[in-house]
MIZANU-414421 format. One record per atom (N, C-alpha, C): residue in one letter; z, x, y. Coordinates in steps of 0.001 Angstrom, whole numbers, plus 500000, padded with zeros to 6 digits. Each point is the difference from the previous one (the first is absolute). Last residue first. Example, Ala and Ser with C-alpha at 12.3 -4.5 7.8 and 13.67 -1.06 7.14 Angstrom:
2
(ronu S; (507080; 512850; 497750))
(ronu S; (500060; 500820; 501190))
(ronu S; (500730; 499230; 501090))
(ronu A; (499930; 500290; 494280))
(ronu A; (500000; 499110; 501190))
(ronu A; (500000; 500900; 501200))
***
This chain:
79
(ronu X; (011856; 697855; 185852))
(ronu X; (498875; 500891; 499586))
(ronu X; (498986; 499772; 498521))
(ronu X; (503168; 497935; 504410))
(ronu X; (499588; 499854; 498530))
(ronu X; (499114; 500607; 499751))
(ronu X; (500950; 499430; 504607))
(ronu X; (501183; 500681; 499137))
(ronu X; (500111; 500530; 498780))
(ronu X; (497082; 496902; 502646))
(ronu X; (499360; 501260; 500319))
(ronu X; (501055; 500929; 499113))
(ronu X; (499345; 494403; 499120))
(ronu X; (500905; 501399; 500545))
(ronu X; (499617; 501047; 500097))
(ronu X; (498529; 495487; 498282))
(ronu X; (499581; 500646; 500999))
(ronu X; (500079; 501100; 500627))
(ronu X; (501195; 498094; 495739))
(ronu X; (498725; 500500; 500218))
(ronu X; (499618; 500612; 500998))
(ronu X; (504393; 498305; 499621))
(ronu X; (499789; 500882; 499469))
(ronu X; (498545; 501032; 500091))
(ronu X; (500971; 495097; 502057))
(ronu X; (500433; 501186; 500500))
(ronu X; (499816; 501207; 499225))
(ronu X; (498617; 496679; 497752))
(ronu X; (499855; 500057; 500974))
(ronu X; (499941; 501384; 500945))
(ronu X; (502604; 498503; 496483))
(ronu X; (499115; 500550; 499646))
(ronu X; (498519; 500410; 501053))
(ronu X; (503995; 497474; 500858))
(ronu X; (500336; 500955; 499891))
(ronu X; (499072; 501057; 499432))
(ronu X; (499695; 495414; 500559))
(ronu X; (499429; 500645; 501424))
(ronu X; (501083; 501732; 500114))
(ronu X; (498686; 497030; 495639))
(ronu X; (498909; 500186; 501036))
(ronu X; (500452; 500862; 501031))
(ronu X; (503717; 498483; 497867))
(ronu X; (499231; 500946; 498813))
(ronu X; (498908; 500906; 501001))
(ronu X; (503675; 497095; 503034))
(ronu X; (498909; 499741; 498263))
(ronu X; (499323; 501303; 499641))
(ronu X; (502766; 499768; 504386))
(ronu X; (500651; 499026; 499319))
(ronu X; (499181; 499722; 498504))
(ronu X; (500580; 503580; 504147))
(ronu X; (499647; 500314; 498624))
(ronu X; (500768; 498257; 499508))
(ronu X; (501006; 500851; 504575))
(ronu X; (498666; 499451; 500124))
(ronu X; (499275; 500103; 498036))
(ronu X; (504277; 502550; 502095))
(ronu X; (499900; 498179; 499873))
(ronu X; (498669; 499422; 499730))
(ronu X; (500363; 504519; 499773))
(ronu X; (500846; 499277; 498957))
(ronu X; (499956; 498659; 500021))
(ronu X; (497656; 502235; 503679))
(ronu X; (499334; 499980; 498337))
(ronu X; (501031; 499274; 499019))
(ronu X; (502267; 500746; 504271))
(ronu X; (498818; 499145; 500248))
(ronu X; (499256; 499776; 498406))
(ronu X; (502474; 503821; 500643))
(ronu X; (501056; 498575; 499660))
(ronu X; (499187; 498732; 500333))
(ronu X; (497751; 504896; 498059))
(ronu X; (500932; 499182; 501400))
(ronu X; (500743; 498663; 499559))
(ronu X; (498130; 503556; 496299))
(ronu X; (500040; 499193; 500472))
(ronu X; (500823; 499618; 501265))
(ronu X; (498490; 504736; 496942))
(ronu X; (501169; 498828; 500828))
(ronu X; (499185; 499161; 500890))
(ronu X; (498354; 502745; 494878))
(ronu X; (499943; 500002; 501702))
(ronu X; (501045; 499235; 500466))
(ronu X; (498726; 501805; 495408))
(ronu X; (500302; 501236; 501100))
(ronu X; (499635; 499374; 501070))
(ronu X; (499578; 497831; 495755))
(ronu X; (498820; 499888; 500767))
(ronu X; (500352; 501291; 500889))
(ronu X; (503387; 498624; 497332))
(ronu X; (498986; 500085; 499128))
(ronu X; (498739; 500283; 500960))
(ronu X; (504054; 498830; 502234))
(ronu X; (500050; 500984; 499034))
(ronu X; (498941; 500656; 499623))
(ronu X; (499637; 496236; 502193))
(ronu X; (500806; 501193; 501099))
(ronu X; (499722; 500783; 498990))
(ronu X; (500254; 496346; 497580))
(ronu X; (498428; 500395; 500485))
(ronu X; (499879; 501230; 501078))
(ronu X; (504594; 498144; 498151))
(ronu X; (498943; 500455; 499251))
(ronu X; (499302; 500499; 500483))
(ronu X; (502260; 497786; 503260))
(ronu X; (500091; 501496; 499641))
(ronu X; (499147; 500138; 498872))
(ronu X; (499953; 495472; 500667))
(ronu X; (499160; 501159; 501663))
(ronu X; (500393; 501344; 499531))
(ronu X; (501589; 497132; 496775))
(ronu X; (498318; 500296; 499906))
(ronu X; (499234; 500867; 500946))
(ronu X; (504761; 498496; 500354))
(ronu X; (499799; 500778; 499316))
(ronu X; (498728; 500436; 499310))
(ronu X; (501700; 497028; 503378))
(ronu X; (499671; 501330; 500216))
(ronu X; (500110; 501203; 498825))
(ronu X; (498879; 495244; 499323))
(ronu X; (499395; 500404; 500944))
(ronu X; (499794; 501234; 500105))
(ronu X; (503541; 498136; 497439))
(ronu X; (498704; 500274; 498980))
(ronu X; (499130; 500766; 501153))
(ronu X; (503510; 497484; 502013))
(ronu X; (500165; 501465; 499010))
(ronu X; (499016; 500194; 499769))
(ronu X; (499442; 496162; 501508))
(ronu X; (499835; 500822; 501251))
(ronu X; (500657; 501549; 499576))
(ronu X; (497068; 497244; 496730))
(ronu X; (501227; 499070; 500502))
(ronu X; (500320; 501204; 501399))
(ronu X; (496901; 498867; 495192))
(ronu X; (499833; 500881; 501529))
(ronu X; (501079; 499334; 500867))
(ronu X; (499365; 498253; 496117))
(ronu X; (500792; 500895; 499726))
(ronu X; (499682; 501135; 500992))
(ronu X; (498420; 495580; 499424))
(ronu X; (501432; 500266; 500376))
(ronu X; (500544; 501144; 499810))
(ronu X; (495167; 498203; 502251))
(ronu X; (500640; 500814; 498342))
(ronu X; (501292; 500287; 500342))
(ronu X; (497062; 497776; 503161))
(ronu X; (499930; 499916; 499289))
(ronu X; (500398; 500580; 498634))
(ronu X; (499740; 501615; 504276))
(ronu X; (500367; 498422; 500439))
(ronu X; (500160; 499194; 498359))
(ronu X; (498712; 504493; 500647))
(ronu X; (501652; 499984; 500535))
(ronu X; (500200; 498482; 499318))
(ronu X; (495678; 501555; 497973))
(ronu X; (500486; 500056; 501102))
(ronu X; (501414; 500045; 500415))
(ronu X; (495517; 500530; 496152))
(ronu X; (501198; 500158; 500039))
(ronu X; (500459; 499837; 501715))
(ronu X; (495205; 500032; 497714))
(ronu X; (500552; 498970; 500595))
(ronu X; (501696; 499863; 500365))
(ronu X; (497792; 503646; 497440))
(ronu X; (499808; 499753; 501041))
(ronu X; (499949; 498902; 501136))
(ronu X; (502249; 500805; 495821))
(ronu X; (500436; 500886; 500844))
(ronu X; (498688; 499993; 501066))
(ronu X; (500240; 497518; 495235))
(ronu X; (499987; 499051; 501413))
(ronu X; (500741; 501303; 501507))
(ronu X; (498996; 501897; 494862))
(ronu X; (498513; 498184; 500777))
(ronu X; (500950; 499825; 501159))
(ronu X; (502748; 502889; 498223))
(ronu X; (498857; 500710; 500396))
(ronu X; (499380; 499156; 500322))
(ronu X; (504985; 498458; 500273))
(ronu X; (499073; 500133; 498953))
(ronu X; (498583; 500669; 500535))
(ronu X; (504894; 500696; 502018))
(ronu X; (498982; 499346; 500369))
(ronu X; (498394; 500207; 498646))
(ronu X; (504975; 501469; 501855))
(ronu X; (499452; 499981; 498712))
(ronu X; (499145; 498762; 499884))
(ronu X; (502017; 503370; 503371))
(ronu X; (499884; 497851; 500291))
(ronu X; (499420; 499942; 498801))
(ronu X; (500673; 504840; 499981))
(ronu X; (500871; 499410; 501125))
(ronu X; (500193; 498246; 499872))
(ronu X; (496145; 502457; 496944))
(ronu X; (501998; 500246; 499657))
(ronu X; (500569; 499545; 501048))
(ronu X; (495305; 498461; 500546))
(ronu X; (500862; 500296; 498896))
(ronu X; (501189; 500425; 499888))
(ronu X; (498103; 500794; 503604))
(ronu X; (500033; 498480; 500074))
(ronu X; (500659; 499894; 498543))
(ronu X; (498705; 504648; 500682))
(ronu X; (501488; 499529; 500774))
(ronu X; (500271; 498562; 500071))
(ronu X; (495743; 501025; 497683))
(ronu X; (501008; 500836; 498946))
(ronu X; (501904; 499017; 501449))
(ronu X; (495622; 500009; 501973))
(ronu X; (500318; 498302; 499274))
(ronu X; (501203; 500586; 498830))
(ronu X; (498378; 503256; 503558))
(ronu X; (500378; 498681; 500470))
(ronu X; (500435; 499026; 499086))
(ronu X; (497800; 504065; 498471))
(ronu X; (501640; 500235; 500331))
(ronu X; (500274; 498790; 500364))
(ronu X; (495491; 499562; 499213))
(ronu X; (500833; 500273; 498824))
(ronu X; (501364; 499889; 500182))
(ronu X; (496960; 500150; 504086))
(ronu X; (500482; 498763; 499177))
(ronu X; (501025; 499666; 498871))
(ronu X; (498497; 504125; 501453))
(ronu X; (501089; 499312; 501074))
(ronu X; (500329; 498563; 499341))
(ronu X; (496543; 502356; 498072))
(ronu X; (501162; 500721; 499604))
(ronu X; (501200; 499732; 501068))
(ronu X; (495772; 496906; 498908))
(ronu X; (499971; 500799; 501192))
(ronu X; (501343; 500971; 499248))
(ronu X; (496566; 496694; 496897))
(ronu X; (501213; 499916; 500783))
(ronu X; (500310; 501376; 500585))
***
């Protein structure tokens, strides 16, 4: 496991307390405890923890585990 990854699923954990087996199948659409608070409060977490800002386009578009991890990987930002 990637040290992005690591951080990624630790913030799935404490924020949407989201059991470890099922955080990569985790989504908006699906876990009540992602709710449109919770949202921005994961979008900052990861702001945080990672040292980058997200557009307002990305925010909307971060709806699961995947396509935040995703993005992460991809990021030239992430060191």
């Amino acid at each position: 496991m990637s040290v992005i990854e690591e951080k990624l699923k630790n913030i799935f954990k404490d924020l949407l307390k989201v059991d470890p087996e099922n955080i990569q199948t985790c989504s908006y659409f699906d876990n009540s405890n992602w709710d449109s608070m919770n949202h921005l409060s994961l979008i900052i977490e990861i702001e945080k923890v990672f040292n980058i800002k997200f557009t307002n386009n990305q925010i909307i578009d971060m709806t699961s585990y995947e396509e935040i991890l995703t993005f992460l990987k991809n990021s030239s930002d992430i060191k």
